[in-house]
C-alpha positions in Angstrom: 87.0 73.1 92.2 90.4 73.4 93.0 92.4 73.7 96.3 93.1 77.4 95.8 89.6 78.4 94.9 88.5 76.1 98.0 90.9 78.4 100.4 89.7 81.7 98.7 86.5 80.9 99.7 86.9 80.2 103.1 88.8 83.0 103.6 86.7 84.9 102.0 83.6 83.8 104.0 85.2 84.5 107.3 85.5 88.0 106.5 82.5 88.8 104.9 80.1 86.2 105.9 77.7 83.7 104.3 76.0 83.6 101.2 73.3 82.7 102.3 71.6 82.4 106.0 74.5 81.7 108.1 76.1 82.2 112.1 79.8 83.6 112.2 80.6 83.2 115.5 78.3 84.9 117.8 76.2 86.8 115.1 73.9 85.8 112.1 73.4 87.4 109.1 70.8 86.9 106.6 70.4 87.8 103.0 67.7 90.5 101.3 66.1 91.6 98.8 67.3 95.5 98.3 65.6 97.9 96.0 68.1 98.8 93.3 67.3 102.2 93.7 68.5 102.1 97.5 72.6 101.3 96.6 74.8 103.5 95.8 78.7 102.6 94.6 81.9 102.4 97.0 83.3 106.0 96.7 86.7 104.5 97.9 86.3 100.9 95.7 90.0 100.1 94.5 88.8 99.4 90.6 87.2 102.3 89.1 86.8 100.9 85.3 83.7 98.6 84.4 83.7 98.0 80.9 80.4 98.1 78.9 81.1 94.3 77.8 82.0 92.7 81.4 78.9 94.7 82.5 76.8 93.2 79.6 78.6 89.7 79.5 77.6 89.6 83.4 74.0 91.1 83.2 73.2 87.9 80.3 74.0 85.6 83.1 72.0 87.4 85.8 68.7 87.1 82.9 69.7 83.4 82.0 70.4 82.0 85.7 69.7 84.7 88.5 72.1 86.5 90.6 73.5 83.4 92.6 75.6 85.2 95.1 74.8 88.2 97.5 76.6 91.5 97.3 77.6 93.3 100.2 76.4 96.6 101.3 76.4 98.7 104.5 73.9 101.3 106.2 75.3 105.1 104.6 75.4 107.3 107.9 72.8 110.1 108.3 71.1 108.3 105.2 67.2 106.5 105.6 67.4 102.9 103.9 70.2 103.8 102.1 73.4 101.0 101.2 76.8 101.7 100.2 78.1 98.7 98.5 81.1 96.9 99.9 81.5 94.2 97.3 79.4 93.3 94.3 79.1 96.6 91.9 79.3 94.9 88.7 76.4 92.7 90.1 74.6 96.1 90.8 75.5 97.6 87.7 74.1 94.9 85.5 71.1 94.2 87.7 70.1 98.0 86.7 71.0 97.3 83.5 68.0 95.0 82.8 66.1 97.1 85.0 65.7 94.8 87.9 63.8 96.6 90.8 65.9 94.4 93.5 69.1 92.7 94.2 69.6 90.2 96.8 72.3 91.7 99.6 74.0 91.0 102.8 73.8 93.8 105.4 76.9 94.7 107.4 77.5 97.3 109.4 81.6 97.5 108.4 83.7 100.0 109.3 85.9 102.5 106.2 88.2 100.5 107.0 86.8 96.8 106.6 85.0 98.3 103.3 88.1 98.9 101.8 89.8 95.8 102.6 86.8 93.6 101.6 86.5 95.3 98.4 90.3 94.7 97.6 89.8 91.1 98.4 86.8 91.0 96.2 88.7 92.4 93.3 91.6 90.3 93.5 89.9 87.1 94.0 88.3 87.6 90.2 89.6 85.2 87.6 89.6 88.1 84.7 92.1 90.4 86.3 95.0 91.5 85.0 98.3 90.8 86.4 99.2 94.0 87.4 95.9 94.9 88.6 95.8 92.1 90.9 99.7 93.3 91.9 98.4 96.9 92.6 95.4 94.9 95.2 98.0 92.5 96.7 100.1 96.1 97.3 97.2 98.2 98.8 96.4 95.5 101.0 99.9 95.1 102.0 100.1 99.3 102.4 97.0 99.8 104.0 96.9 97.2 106.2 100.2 96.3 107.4 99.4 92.8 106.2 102.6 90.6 105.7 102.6 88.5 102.2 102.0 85.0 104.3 99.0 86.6 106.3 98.0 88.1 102.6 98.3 84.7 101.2 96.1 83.0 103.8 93.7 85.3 103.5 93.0 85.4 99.9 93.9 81.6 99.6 97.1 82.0 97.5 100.7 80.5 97.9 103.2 83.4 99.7 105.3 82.7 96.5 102.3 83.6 94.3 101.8 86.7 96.4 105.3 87.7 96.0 105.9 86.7 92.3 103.1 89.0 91.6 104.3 92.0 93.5 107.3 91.6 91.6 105.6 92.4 88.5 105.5 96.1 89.9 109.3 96.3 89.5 109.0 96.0 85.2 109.2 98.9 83.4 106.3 101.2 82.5 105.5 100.1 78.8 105.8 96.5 80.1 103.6 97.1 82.8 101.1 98.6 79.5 101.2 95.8 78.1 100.3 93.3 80.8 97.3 95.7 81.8 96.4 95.3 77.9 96.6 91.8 77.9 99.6 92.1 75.1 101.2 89.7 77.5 100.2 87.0 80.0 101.6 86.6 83.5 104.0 83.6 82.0 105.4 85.6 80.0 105.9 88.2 83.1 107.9 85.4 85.5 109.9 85.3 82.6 110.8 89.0 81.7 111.3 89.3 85.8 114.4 87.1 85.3 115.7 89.0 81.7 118.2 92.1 81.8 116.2 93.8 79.0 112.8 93.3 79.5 111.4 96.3 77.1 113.2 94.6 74.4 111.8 90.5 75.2 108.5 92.1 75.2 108.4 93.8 72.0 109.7 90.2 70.8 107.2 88.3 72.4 104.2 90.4 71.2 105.8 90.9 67.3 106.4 87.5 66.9 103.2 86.0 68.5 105.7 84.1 71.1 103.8 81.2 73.4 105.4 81.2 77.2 106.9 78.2 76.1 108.8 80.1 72.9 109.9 82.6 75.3 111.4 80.5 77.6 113.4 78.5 74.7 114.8 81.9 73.1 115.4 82.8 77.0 117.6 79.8 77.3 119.2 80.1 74.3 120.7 83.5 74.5 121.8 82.5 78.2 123.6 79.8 76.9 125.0 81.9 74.7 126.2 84.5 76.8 127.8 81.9 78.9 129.5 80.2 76.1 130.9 83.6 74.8 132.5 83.9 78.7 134.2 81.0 78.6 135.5 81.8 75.3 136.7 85.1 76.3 138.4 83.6 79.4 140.1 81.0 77.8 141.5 83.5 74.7 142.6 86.0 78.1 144.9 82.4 80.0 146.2 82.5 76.0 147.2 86.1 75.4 148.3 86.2 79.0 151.0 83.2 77.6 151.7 84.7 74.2 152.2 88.6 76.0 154.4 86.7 78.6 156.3 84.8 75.7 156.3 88.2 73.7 158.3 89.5 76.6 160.4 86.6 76.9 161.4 87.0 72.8 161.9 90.5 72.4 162.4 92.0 76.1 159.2 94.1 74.9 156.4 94.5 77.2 152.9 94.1 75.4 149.4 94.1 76.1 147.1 92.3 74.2 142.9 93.5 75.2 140.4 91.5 73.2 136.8 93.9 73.1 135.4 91.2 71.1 136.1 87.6 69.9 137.1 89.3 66.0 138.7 92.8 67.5 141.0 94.7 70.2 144.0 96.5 71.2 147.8 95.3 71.4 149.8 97.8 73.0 153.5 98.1 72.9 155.2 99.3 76.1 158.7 100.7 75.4 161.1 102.3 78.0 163.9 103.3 75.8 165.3 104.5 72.7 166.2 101.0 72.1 163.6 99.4 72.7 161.2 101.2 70.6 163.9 100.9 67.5 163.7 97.0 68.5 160.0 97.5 68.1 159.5 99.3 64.9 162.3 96.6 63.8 159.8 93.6 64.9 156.9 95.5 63.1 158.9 95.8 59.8 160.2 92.5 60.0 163.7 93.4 59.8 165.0 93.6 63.5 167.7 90.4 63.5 167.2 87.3 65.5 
């Protein structure tokens, strides 16, 4: 298990408690078996879509192995032996599914607000995700609870920098947001269209072409390298028309301007201030003004 996981999981223990018969500071809490038919789902849970094949993949583990960890659910007001569910509605979902009669659950008398910010926390802690789903928690959390990104990041048991490179993500445009959300594209791929001035375009790449993280960052590179060598090429082509208009003027007493717009094309422009001069000019042009 790694290091990150490990933090998650502490943090995530000190806010909702044990899985299994535990003290947290001065209370306990134990674990029971709740009739199926007693929950009801979080009207305010932050992840509304549970797709038939999570719900099914998740409810053949529950038959093979049991449901090994807890959900969460709290007393509904006015309501005899009734739980809302704080954290763990997939868990309920596919428990019904398979028609168990109970599930085993962690009672806690929560407040709206803990619920909310418990079932955030649960959502973004899951490994399946997307990246801008797990963005969008990291941002409610931040909204709703005025929690700063390090106080985020030790909570859910990520680095600050991994809390901010993922609210980030929020700043791409729309389409690229789509296709994060449809798995088109991996969060790799996302650092490196953060850092791109044409994201839209990278991303349509990436996905036509089947392009690895790795393949992106090369054709990244590439056209940066690219850019900067056309730069200095430009720069060192403007010191050399700035000596060739200077040694125009020196020649001819004509002032010109010479504007490169590419490295094949651009403007030269002949400044004259008299009759004279513009004779003198036509005379260059035609090749027949004397020496």
């Amino acid at each position: 298990m790694g290091i990150g996981r490990q933090r998650l999981g502490r943090g995530l223990r000190a806010l909702i408690g044990g899985e299994e018969k535990t003290e947290t500071h001065d209370r306990k809490e134990s674990i029971d078996d709740v009739f199926v038919t007693q929950l009801r789902p979080n009207s305010s849970n932050p992840r509304a879509n549970f797709t038939e094949d999570e719900i099914c993949g998740l409810a053949a583990s529950i038959k093979e192995r049991g449901i090994i960890q807890p959900i969460i659910v709290r007393p509904i007001i006015g309501e005899i032996s009734i739980f809302e569910i704080i954290a763990g509605e997939r868990r309920w979902r596919a428990a019904k599914s398979l028609g168990l009669k109970k599930i085993p659950a962690i009672v806690r008398n929560a407040t709206n607000k803990e619920t909310l910010e418990l079932a955030i926390i649960e959502n973004v802690q899951r490994a399946d995700l997307n990246p801008i789903e797990e963005a969008l928690g990291y941002q409610q959390l931040i909204r709703s609870f005025s929690h700063t990104q390090e106080a985020l990041a030790n909570i859910i048991g990520k680095s600050r920098s991994h809390i901010a490179n993922t609210l980030r993500l929020l700043n791409l445009p729309e389409n690229v947001k789509t296709h994060l959300q449809c798995r088109r594209l991996t969060a790799g791929h996302a650092r490196i269209l953060l850092s791109t001035q044409n994201p839209e375009e990278l991303a349509e790449n990436i996905i036509n072409n089947h392009l690895s993280v790795r393949d992106t960052e090369t054709l990244v590179s590439c056209n940066k390298n690219k850019t900067l060598h056309r730069k200095i090429t430009y720069k060192e082509k403007d010191i050399k028309n700035l000596e060739l208009e200077k040694l125009i003027l020196i020649k001819s007493g004509l002032k010109v301007t010479i504007k490169p717009s590419s490295e094949a094309s651009g403007h030269i422009t002949i400044t004259y201030q008299t009759s004279q001069q513009f004779q003198k000019a036509i005379g260059i042009l035609q090749n027949t003004y004397p020496e």
